[in-house]
MDTraj code that builds the backbone (N, CA, C; nanometers):
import mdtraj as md
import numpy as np

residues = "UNK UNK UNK UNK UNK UNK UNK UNK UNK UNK UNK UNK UNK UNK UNK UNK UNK UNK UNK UNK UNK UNK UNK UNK UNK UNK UNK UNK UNK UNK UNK UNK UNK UNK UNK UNK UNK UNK UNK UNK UNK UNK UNK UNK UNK UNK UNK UNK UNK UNK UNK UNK UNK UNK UNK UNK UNK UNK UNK UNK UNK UNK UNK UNK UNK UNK UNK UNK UNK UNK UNK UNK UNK UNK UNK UNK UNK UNK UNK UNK UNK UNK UNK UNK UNK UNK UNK UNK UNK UNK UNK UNK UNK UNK UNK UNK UNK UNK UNK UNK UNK UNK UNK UNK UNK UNK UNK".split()
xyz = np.array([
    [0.0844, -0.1168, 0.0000],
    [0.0000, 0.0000, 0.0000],
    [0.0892, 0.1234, 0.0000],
    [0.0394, 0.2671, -0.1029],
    [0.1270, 0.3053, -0.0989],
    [0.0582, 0.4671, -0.0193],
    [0.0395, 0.4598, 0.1050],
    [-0.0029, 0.5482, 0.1469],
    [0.0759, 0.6530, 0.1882],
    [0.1796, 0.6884, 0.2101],
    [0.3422, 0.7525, 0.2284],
    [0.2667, 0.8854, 0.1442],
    [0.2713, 0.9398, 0.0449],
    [0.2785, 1.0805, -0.0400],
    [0.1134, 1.1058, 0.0046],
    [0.0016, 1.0397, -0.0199],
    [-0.1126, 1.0999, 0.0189],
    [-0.1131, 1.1612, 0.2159],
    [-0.0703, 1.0414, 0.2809],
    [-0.0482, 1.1401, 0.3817],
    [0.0504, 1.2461, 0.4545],
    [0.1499, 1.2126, 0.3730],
    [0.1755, 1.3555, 0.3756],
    [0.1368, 1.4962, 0.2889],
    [0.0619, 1.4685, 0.1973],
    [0.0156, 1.5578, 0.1638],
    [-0.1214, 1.5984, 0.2805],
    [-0.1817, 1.5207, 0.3158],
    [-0.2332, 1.5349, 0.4192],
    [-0.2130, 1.6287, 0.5520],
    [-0.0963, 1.5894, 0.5846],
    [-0.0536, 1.6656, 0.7174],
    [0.0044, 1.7882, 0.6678],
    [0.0470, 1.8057, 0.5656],
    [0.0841, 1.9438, 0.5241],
    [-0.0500, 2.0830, 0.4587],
    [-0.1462, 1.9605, 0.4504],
    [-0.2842, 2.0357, 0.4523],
    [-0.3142, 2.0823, 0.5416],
    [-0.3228, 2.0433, 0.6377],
    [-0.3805, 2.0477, 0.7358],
    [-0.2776, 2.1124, 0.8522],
    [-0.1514, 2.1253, 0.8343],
    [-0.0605, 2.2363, 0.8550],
    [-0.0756, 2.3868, 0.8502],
    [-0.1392, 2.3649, 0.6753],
    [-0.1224, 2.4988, 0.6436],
    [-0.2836, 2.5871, 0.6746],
    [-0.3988, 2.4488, 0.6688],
    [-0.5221, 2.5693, 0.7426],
    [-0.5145, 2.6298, 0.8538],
    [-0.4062, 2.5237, 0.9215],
    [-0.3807, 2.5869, 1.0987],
    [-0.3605, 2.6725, 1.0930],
    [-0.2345, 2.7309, 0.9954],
    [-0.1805, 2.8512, 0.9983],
    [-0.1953, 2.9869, 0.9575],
    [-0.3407, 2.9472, 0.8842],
    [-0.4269, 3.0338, 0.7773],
    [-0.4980, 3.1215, 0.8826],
    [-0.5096, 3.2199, 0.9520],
    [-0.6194, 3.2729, 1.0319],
    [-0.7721, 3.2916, 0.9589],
    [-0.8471, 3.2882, 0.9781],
    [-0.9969, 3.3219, 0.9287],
    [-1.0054, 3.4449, 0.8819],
    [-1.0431, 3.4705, 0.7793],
    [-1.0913, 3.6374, 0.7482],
    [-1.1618, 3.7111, 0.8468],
    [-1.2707, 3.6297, 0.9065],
    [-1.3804, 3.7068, 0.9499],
    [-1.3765, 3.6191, 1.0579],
    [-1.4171, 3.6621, 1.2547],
    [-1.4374, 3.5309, 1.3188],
    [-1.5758, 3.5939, 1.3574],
    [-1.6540, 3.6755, 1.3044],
    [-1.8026, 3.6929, 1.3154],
    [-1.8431, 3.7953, 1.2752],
    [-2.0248, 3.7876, 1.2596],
    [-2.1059, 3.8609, 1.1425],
    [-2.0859, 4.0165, 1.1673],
    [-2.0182, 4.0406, 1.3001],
    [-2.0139, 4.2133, 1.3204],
    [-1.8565, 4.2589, 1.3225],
    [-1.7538, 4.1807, 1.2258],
    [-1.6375, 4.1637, 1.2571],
    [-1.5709, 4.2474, 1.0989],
    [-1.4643, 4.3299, 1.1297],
    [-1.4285, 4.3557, 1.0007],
    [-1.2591, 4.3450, 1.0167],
    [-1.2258, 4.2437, 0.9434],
    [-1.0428, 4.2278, 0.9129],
    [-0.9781, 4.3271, 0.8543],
    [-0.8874, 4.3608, 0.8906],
    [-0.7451, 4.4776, 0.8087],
    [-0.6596, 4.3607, 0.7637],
    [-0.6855, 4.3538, 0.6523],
    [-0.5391, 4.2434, 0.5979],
    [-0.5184, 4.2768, 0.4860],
    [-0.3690, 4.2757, 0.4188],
    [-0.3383, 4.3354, 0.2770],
    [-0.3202, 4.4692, 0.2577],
    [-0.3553, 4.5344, 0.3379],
    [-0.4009, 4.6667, 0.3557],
    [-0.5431, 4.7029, 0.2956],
    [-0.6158, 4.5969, 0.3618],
    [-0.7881, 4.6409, 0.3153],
    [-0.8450, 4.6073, 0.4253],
    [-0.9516, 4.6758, 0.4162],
    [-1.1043, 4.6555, 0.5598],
    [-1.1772, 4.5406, 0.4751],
    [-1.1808, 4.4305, 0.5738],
    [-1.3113, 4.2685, 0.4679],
    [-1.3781, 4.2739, 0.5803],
    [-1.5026, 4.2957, 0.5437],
    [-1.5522, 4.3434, 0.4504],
    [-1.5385, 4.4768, 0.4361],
    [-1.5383, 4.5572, 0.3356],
    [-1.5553, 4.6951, 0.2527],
    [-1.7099, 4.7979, 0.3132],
    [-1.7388, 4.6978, 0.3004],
    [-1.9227, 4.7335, 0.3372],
    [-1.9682, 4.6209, 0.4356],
    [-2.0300, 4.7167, 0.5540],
    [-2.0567, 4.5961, 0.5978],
    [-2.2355, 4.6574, 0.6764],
    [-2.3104, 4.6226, 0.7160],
    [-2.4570, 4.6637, 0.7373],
    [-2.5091, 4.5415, 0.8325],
    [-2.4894, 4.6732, 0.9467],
    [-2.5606, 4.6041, 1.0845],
    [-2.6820, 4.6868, 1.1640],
    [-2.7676, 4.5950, 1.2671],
    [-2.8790, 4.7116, 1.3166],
    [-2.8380, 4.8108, 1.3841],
    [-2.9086, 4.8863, 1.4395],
    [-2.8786, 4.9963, 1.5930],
    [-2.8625, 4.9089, 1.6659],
    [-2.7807, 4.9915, 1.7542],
    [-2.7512, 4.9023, 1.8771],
    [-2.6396, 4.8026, 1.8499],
    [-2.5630, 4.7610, 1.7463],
    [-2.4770, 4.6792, 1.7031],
    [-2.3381, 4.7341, 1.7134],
    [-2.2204, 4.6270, 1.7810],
    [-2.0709, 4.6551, 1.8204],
    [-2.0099, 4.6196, 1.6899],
    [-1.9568, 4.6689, 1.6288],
    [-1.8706, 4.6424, 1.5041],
    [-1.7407, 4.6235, 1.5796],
    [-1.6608, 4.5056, 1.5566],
    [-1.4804, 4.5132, 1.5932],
    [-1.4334, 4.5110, 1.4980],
    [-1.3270, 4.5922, 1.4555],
    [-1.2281, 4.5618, 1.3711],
    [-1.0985, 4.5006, 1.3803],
    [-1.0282, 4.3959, 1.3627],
    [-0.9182, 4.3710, 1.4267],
    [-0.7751, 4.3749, 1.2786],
    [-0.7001, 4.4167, 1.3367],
    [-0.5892, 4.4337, 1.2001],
    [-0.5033, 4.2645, 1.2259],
    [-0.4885, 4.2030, 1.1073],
    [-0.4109, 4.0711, 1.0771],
    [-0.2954, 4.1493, 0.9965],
    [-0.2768, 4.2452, 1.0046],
    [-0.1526, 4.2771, 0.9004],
    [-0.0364, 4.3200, 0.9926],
    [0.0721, 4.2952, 0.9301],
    [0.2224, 4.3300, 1.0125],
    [0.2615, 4.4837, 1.0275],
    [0.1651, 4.5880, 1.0217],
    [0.1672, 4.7110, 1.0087],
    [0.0858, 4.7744, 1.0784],
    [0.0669, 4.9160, 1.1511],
    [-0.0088, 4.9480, 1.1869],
    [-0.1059, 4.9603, 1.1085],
    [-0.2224, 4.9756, 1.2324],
    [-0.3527, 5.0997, 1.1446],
    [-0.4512, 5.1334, 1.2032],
    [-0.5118, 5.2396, 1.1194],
    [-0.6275, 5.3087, 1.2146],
    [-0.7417, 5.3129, 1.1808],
    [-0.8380, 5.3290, 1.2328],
    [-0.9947, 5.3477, 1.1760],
    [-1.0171, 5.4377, 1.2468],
    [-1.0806, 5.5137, 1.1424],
    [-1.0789, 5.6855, 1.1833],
    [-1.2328, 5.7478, 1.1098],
    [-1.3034, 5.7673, 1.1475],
    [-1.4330, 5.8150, 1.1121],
    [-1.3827, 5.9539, 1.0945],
    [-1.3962, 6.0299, 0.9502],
    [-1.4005, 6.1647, 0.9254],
    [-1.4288, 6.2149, 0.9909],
    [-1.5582, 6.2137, 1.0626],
    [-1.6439, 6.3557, 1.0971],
    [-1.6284, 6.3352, 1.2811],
    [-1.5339, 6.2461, 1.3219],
    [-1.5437, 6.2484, 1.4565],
    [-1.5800, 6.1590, 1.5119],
    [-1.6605, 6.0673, 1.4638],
    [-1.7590, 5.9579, 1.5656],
    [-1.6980, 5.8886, 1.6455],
    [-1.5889, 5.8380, 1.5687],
    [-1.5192, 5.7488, 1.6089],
    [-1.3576, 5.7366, 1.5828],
    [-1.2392, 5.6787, 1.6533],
    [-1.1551, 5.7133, 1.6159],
    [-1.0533, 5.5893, 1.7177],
    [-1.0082, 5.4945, 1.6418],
    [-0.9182, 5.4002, 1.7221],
    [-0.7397, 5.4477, 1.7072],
    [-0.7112, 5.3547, 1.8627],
    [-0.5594, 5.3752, 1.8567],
    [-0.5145, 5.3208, 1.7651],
    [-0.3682, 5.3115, 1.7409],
    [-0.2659, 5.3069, 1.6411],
    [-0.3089, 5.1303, 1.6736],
    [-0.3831, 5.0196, 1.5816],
    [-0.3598, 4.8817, 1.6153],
    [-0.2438, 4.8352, 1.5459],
    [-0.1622, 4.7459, 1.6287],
    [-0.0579, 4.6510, 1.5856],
    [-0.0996, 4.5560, 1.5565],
    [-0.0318, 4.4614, 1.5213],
    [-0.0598, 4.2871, 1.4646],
    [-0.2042, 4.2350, 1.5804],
    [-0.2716, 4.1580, 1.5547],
    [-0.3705, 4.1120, 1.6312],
    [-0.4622, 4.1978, 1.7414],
    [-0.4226, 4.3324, 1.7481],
    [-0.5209, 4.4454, 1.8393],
    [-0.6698, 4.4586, 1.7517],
    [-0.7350, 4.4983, 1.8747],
    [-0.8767, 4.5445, 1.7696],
    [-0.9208, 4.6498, 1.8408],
    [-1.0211, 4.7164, 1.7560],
    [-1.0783, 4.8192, 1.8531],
    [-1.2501, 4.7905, 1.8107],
    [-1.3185, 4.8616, 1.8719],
    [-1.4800, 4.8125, 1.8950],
    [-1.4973, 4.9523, 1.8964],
    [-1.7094, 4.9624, 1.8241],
    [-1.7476, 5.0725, 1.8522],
    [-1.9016, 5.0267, 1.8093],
    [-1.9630, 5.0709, 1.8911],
    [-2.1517, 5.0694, 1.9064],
    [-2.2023, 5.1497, 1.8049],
    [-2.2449, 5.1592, 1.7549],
    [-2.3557, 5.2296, 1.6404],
    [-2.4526, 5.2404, 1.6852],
    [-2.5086, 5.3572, 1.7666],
    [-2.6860, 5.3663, 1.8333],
    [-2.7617, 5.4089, 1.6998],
    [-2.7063, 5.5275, 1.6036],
    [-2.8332, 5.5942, 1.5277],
    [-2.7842, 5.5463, 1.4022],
    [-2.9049, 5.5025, 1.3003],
    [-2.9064, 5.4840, 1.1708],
    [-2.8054, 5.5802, 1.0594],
    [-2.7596, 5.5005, 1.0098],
    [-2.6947, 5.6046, 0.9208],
    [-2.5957, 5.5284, 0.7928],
    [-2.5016, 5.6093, 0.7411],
    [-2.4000, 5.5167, 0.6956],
    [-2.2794, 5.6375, 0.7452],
    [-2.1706, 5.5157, 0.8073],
    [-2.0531, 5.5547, 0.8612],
    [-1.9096, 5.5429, 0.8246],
    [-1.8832, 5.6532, 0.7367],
    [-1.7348, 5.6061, 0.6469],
    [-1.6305, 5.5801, 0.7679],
    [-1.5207, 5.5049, 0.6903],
    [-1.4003, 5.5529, 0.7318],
    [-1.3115, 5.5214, 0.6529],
    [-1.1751, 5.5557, 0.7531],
    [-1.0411, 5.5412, 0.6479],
    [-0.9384, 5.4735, 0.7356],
    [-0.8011, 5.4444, 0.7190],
    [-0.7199, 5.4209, 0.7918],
    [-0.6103, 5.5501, 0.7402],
    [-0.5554, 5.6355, 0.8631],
    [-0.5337, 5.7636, 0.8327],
    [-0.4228, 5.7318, 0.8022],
    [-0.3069, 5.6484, 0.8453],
    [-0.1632, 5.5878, 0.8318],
    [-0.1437, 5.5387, 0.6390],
    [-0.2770, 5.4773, 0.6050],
    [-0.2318, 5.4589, 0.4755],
    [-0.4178, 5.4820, 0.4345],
    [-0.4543, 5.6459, 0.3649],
    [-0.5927, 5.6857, 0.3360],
    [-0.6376, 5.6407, 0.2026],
    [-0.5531, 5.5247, 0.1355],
    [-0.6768, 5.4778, 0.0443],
    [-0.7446, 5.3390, 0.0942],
    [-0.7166, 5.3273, 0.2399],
    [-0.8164, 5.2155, 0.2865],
    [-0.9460, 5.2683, 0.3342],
    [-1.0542, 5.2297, 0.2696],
    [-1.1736, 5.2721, 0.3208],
    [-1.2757, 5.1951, 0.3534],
    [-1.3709, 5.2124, 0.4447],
    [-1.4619, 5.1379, 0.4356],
    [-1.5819, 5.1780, 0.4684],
    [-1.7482, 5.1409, 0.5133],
    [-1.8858, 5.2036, 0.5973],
    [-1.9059, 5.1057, 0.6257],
    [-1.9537, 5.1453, 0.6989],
    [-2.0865, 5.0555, 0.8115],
    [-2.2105, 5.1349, 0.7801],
    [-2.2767, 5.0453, 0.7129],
    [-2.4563, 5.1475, 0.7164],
    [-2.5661, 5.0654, 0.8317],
    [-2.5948, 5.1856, 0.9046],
    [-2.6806, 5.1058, 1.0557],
    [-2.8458, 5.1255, 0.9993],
    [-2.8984, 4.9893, 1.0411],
    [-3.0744, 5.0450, 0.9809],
    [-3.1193, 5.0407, 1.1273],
])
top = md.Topology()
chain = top.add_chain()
for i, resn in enumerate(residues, 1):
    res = top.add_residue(resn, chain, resSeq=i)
    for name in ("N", "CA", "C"):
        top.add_atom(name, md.element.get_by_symbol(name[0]), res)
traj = md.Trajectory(xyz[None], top)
């Protein structure tokens, strides 16, 4: 039997999902990786905590233009959180590198 190359292809599968982090680890969750916000758009109710957490080896920030909101400098694996009480749609950017953008539209 020549099972030798299938399982190791096996364990090296299964190596490499370990090592893969998840894009997303839930529906009110937005990733910094690549230097992008995933999702881009994302649409939750009132009353809803959006986290953002950065997976990238760089800083960054999420910074609401007009004030609302405004996180520290995150490093590798930090996140920051923020409540949305009133309906709306809520840009932002990451001010460290400003062609990352993203909204949150609250119904």
């Amino acid at each position: 039997m020549k099972s030798g190359p299938l399982l190791i292809s096996l364990v090296l599968a299964n190596m490499f999902l370990a090592a893969v982090p998840a894009m997303a680890n839930g529906p009110n969750q937005v990733v910094i990786r690549n230097f992008m916000f995933s999702p881009m758009t994302l649409a939750v109710s009132r009353g809803t905590t959006v986290t953002w957490k950065n997976l990238d080896g760089e800083p960054h920030l999420v910074v609401s233009p007009d004030g609302k909101f405004r996180s520290q400098a995150l490093d590798e694996n930090d996140s920051f959180s923020f409540k949305f009480e009133k309906p709306g749609n809520y840009n932002y950017i990451c001010t460290i590198h400003p062609q990352m953008k993203g909204t949150i539209t609250v119904k």
